[in-house]
C-alpha positions, 0 to 999 in steps of 0.5 A: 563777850556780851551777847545781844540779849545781854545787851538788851537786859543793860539797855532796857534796865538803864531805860527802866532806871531812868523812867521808873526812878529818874536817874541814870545808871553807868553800864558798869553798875549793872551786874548781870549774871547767870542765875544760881542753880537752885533758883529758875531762870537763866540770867540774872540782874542784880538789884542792891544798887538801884535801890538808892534810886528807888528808895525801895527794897530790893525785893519790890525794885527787882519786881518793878523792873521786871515788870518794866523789861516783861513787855519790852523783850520778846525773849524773857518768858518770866521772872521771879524776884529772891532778895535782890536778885532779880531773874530772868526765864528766857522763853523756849522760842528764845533758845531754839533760835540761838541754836538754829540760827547760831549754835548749828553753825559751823563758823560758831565760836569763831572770831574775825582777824582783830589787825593784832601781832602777838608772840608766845615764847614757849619751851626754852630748853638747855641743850645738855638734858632732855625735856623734863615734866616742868617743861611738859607743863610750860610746852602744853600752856605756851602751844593751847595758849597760842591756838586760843589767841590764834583763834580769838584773832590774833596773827600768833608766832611761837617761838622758842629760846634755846639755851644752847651754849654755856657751861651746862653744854660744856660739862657734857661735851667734856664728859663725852670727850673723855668717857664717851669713846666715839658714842653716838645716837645711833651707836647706842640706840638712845635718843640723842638728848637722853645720850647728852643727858647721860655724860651730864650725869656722868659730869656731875658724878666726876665732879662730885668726887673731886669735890670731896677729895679736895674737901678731904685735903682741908679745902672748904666747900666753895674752894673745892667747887672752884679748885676741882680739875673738872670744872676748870677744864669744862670752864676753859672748854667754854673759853675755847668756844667762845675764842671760836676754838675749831674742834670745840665749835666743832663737838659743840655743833654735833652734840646740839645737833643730836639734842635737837633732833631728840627735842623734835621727837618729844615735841612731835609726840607732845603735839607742839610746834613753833614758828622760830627758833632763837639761839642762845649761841647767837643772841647771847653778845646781845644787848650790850648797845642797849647798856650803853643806851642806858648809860648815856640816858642816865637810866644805868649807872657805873660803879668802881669796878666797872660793872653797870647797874640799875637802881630800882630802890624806888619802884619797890626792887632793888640795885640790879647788875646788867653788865658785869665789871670785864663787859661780860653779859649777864642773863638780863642783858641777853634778855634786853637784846633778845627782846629788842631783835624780837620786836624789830623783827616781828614788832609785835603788839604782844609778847608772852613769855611763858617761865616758871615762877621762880622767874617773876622777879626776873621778868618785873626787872626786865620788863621795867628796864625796858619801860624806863629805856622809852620802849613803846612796846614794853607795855605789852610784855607779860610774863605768863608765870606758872607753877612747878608739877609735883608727883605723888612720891614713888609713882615714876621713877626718873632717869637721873634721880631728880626730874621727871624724863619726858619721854619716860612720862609720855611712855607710862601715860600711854602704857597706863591708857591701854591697861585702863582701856583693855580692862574696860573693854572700850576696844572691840572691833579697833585694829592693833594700829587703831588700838595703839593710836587709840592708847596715845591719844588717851595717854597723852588728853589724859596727861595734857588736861590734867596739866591744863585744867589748872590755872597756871599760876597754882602748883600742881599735883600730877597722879597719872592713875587719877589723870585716867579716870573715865568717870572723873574730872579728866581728859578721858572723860571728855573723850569717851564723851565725844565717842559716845555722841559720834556713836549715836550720831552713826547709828541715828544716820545724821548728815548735814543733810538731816532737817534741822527743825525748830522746836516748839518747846525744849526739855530742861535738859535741852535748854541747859545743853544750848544755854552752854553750847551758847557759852563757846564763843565767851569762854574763848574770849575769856580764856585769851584775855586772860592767857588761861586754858583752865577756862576752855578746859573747864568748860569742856568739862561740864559740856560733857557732863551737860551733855551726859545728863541729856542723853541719859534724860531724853530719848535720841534715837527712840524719839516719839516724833522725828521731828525730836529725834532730828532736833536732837541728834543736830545738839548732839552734833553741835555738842560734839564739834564743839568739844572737839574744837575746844580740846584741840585748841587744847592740843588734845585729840579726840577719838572718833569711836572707842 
């Protein structure tokens, strides 16, 4: 976002450029950006590419363009001129305004409805196992994803594939069936996931031993995995569903039922939601139109065996299956008619589908298949592609020995929050209710900026220990931030009542607080254009550490004149609204006092 005095410096450079050289200069070949740290100013313009206008050095272009814009913009209060860079001191008058006109105001950093329809498919988990720490990730990006955009603009709707039929469920269900002697939820005190999970595991071990049996008896590897009793009679079982078998169906529909109901307690503790639900059961027949569409526009072609593919040789791919030789689906046919039902029934201008990147190669064939189909809309498909969560080995144990449980995850980011909280003594006067209520919320800003922190496509190393750190790049940081300015705020008696005066002079400390606080709206932007919360949480970052460095600076409440003291404590609210907005479009919350 360019803001109106941006816009001046590009249109008075362009102005400058034409009357001091007789040139013209496109608004792109302006580069204007924020002056480095150990030169003054706050803006600055590049001046390499107008020496071929000038025919001058880059040093003495930079200083007659400055001389130029000096006289003609009220706000620039100096300049100084290093190289080709050419930077701007925007005058104390300048920022007061911004504040007091803009920052101070709620609605700051909020965008108007831009007409635009966007979809988020997020989550998409399968129905036999809880949610892991690779799903932690990809809920946490597709929900803030969703709130940024949602607040830059967009009508949003968040949705959720589940996967929910299939072998995988029907290894569990076997299993419970066999070994299970009527278990239930209730019966056994476990979350109904973690109950579906555990004859998962219970499969595969059976199944295991089968396999090695068969081996014993001469059959090599793959034989044996098709040959082993247990997997035949699983692949029957889903046979049987999809014949619309009674008591299968039957199994099926309360086992997913008990899954879903421990799904909804991970995602209520994570904080995430969404606005529609697709099944799998319901959407897997799908797509098979869309081949034959395919077919009879020569975008498909049919082998010997009957199986249909598409050739994408010349698009840098290769021959990709989309319809097996006996009819049956494969994923990308699935996938072809989900995104058809999706679009008819929303027609959305966007849709983000946030998978892991083992999936990119999956997601460049469907999106170009539905391209090469004449889908209009198939311009505003993107994948969101991330990469995998690793742990530090031997810092968490797992349930099955492989991954990550959520859950597990969510109960030692808590329990480690209360250790570090307790020893740093950040907890008198809060009730027992308000302390546990305090250890989630810190447990889980610690987990969640973590995660978040980090662009989305670099893979990532996840140290709970290191996620908690008070005076680290962390989420507790931020929240122990925003507690300390509500502190101040309570003692300094600050309403929205309290004058709001404009300042004749600021601090440095002042000026680069409001330099940043003006940033908001931009980041924002950036973020969603960009599908990256690593932006917003980036910035919240160094607002709190900005924010820091003032009051360590400035006296707040011993303030010389009241004048000062109203001013700051009006920042130091602005500061706070803001890192609170910004962590919650995050999905983090922040505490009032701690």
């Amino acid at each position: 976002m360019i803001n109106a005095i941006q816009q001046q410096l590009i249109r008075y450079t362009k102005q400058a450029v034409s009357e001091l050289y007789h040139s013209d200069v496109p608004d792109h070949q302006i580069t204007l950006q924020e002056t480095r740290k150990e030169f003054e100013g706050q803006l600055t313009i590049v001046t390499f590419p107008f020496t071929r206008f000038s025919k001058k050095t880059p040093e003495l272009t930079g200083q007659e363009i400055g001389n130029y814009l000096l006289p003609r913009i009220p706000a620039i209060a100096s300049f100084n001129v290093i190289k080709g860079f050419l930077n701007i001191n925007l005058s104390d008058a300048y920022w007061a305004d911004l504040f007091t006109t803009a920052i101070a105001r709620e609605s700051f950093g909020t965008f108007e409805p831009n007409g635009k329809k966007l979809m988020v498919e997020y989550s998409s988990p399968n129905t036999n196992k809880p949610l892991h720490l690779g799903h932690i990730r990809n809920n946490l990006l597709g929900y803030s994803v969703a709130e940024i955009l949602k607040r830059y603009g967009y009508e949003v709707i968040k949705a959720n594939l589940v996967n929910d039929r299939g072998i995988h469920i029907c290894k569990s269900m076997l299993a419970w069936k066999r070994w299970g002697n009527g278990e239930t939820p209730e019966s056994s005190g476990l979350k109904g996931d973690h109950l579906v999970g555990k004859y998962y595991v219970l499969f595969d071990k059976a199944y295991k031993q089968e396999v090695d049996a068969l081996r014993a008896q001469g059959l090599d590897e793959d034989e044996a995995k098709k040959q082993a009793p247990i997997i035949r009679e699983a692949q029957q079982m889903l046979q049987q569903w999809e014949a619309g078998d009674a008591s299968v169906i039957e199994l099926w529909k309360t086992m997913n039922g008990w899954v879903y109901a421990g799904f909804e307690r991970t995602y209520n503790r994570l904080g995430v939601d969404f606005d529609k639900y697709y099944y799998e059961s319901n959407t897997y027949l799908l797509g098979k139109d869309i081949i034959q569409e395919g077919l009879d526009k020569g975008v498909f072609f049919r082998k010997a065996d009957n199986s249909v593919w598409i050739d994408l040789t010349e698009d840098g791919l290769d021959e990709k299956l989309v319809l097996r030789g006996d009819g049956t689906s494969v994923y990308i046919t699935q996938d072809l008619g989900t995104a058809q039902l999706k679009y008819d029934e929303f027609g959305m201008n966007e849709s983000i589908y946030v998978v892991g990147n083992e999936q990119d190669y999956h997601f460049n064939v469907l999106f170009l298949i539905l391209k090469k189909l004449g889908r209009s809309w198939a311009d505003g498909l993107f994948h969101l592609s991330y990469g995998m969560v690793d742990l530090p080995s031997g810092k968490m144990k797992s349930r099955e020995g492989t991954v990550v449980d959520a859950d597990d995850l969510m109960d030692e980011m808590t329990e480690t929050a209360k250790r570090r909280t307790e020893e740093l003594g950040k907890t008198e006067g809060l009730s027992e209710a308000e302390k546990a209520h305090l250890y989630h919320i810190i447990g889980m800003g610690a987990l969640k900026y973590f995660l978040l922190k980090v662009e989305p496509k670099k893979r990532l190393l996840f140290d709970p220990n290191e996620s908690i750190d008070f005076q680290g790049h962390t989420g507790p940081f931020i929240q122990y931030t925003h507690a300390r300015i509500r502190s101040v705020l309570t003692k300094g008696n600050f309403s929205e009542n309290t004058p709001l005066p404009v300042p004749g002079e600021l601090t440095g400390s002042e000026r680069d607080l409001i330099r940043l606080l003006g940033d908001y709206p931009s980041v924002i932007e950036v973020s969603a254009r960009e599908f990256s919360p690593a932006q917003l949480a980036n910035y919240c970052f160094e607002l709190a550490k900005q924010y820091n460095k003032f009051y360590h600076e400035e006296s707040i409440l011993k303030a010389e004149v009241e004048s000062i003291k109203n001013f700051r404590l009006h920042l130091s609210e602005a500061t706070a609204r803001i890192i609170s907005d910004g962590m919650n479009l995050l999905g983090i919350e922040v505490p009032e006092r701690m």
